[in-house]
matplotlib code that plots the C-alpha trace (Angstrom):
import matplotlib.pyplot as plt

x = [0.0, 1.6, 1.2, -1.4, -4.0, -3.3, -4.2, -6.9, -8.6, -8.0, -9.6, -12.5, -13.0, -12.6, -15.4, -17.6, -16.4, -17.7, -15.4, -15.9, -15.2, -15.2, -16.0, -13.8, -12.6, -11.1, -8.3, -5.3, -5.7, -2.8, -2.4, -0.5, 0.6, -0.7, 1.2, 1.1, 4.0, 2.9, 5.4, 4.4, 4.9, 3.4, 2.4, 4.0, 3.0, 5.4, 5.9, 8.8, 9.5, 9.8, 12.9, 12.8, 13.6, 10.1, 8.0, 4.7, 4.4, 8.3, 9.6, 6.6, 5.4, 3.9, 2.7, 4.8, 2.6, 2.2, 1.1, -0.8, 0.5, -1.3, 0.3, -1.2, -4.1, -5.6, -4.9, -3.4, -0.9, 0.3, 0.9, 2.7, 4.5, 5.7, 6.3, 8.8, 10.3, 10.1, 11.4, 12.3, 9.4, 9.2, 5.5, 5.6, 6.1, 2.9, -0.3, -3.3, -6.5, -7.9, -9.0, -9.7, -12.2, -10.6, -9.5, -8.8, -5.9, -4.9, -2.8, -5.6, -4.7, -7.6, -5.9, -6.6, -4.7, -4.4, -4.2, -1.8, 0.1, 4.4, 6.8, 7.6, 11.5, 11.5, 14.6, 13.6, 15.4, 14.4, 15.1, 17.4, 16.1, 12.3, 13.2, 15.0, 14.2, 11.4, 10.6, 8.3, 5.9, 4.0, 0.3, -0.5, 0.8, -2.8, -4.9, -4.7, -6.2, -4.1, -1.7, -3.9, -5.8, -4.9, -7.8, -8.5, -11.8, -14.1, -12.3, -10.1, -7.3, -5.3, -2.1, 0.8, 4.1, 6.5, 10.0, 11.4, 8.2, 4.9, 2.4, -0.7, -2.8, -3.5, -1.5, -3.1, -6.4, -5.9, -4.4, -7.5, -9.5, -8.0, -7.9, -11.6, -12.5, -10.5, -9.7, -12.6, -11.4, -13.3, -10.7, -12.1, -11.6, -13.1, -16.1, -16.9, -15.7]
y = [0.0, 3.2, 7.0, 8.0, 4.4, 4.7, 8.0, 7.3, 4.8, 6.7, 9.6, 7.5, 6.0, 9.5, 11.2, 8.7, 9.8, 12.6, 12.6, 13.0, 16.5, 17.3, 21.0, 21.1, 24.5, 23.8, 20.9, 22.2, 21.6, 19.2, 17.1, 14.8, 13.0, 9.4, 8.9, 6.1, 5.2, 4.4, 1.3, -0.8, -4.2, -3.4, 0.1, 0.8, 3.8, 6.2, 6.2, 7.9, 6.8, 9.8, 10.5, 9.8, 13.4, 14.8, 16.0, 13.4, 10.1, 9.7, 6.8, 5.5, 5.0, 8.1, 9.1, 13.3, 16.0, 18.4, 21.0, 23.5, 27.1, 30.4, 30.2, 27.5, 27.7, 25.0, 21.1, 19.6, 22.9, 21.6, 18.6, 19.3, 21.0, 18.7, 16.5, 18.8, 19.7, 16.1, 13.8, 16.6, 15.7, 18.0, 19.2, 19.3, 15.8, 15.0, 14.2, 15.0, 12.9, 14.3, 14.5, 11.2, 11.2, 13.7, 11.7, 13.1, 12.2, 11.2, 14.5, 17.0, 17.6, 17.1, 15.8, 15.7, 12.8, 13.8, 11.2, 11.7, 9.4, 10.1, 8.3, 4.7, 6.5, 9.6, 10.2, 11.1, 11.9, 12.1, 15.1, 13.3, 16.4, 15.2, 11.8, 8.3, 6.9, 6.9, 3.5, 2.1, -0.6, -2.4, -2.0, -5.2, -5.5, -3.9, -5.6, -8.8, -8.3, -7.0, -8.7, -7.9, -5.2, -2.6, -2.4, 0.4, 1.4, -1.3, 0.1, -1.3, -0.1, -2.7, -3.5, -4.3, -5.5, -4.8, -6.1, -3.8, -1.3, -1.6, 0.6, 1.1, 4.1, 7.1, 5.8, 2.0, 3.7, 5.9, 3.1, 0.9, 3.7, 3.8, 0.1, -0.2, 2.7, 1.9, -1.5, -2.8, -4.3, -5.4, -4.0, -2.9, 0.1, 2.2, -0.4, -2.3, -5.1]
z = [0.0, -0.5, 0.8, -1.3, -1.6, 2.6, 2.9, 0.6, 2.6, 6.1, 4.7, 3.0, 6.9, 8.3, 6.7, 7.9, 11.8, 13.8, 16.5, 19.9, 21.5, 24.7, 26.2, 29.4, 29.6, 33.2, 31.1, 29.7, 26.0, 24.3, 20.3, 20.0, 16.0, 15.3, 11.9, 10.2, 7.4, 3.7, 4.0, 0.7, 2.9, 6.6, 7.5, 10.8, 13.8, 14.7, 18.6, 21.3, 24.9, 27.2, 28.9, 32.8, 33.3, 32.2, 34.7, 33.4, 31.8, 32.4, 30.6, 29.2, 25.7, 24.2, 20.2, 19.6, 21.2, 23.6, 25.5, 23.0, 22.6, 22.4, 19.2, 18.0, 15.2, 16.0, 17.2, 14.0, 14.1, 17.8, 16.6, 13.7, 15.8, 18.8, 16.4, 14.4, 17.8, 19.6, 16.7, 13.7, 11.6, 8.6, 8.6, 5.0, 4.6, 6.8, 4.7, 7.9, 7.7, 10.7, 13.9, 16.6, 19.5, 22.3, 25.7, 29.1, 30.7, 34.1, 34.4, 33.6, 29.8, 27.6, 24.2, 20.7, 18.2, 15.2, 12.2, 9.8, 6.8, 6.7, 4.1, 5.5, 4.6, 6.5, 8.5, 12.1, 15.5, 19.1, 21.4, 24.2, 26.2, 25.9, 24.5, 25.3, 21.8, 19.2, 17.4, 14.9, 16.0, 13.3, 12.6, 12.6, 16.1, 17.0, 14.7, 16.6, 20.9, 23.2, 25.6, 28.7, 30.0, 32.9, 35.1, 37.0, 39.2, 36.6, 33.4, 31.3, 28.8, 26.8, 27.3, 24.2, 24.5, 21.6, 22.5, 25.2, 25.2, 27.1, 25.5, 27.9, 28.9, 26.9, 23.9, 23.9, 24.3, 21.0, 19.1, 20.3, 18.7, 15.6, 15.1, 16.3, 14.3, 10.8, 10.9, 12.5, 15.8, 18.4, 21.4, 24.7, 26.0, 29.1, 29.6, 32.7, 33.1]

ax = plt.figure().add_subplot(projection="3d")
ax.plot(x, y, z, "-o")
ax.set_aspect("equal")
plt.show()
């Protein structure tokens, strides 16, 4: 599949999707950049670990984004933007399909992903000041259900393993979107249990 018959069929997906938005003026407002590469063989999702020296989330598996700025036009422009900063993705190499369902984290940011397509050949590099790597995990890694489930007052967020990195929380819960949403998954997320 390449860039353009993948961002063909996320955008024919999209347009189908009116995604959730949340109005919590109290939340600090964040985006964060699910891209996806056009890789002809397996399409694989761009994703960072956090340094241990960030103030949140330290360590853990996370997609680029931030904290938006006043500057900011608007959620796809933050993060187009974190991810230029966090892994030097050139902006004009990202094709957007759009916007996901907004999700609350546990740290009082309400966040926006963004879905975007990048060349399966782009060079990238992570900020060692917000960084400890980035990585590509393969897509099909979430079409299949997730290793277990973190369980937490009668919710549950799936759980992956991909080598060395545990991807849970925030991050498993947007993937689990997008694969429930575009791929047709089945994956639980946030229902009792």
């Amino acid at each position: 599949m390449n860039q353009s018959d993948l961002f063909s069929y996320l955008s024919g997906r999209w347009q189908d999707h009116d995604p959730k938005v949340m109005h919590q003026p109290d939340l600090k407002e964040a985006a964060v950049l699910v891209a996806i590469t056009d890789c002809a063989e397996e399409p694989m999702l761009l994703l960072t670990r956090r340094s241990s020296h960030m103030p949140t989330h330290k360590g853990e598996v996370a997609f680029p984004g931030g904290k938006r700025d006043a500057g900011d036009v608007d959620f796809i422009a933050t993060a187009l933007r974190e991810a230029e900063e966090e892994v030097g993705l050139d902006p004009s190499l990202v094709r957007v399909v759009g916007e996901l369902d907004q999700i609350v984290s546990i740290h009082g940011f309400l966040v926006t992903p963004v879905l975007a397509v990048i060349p399966h050949d782009v060079r990238l590099v992570a900020d060692p000041g917000e960084l400890e790597c980035l990585f590509m995990a393969p897509l099909a890694l979430f079409r299949r259900p997730p290793d277990s489930y973190f369980r937490r007052e009668g919710y549950c967020m799936p759980n992956y393993q991909y080598g060395d990195f545990r991807i849970w929380g925030l991050t498993a819960c947007v993937i689990a979107e997008l694969m429930n949403r575009y791929w047709d998954m089945n994956i639980k997320v946030g229902r009792p249990m």
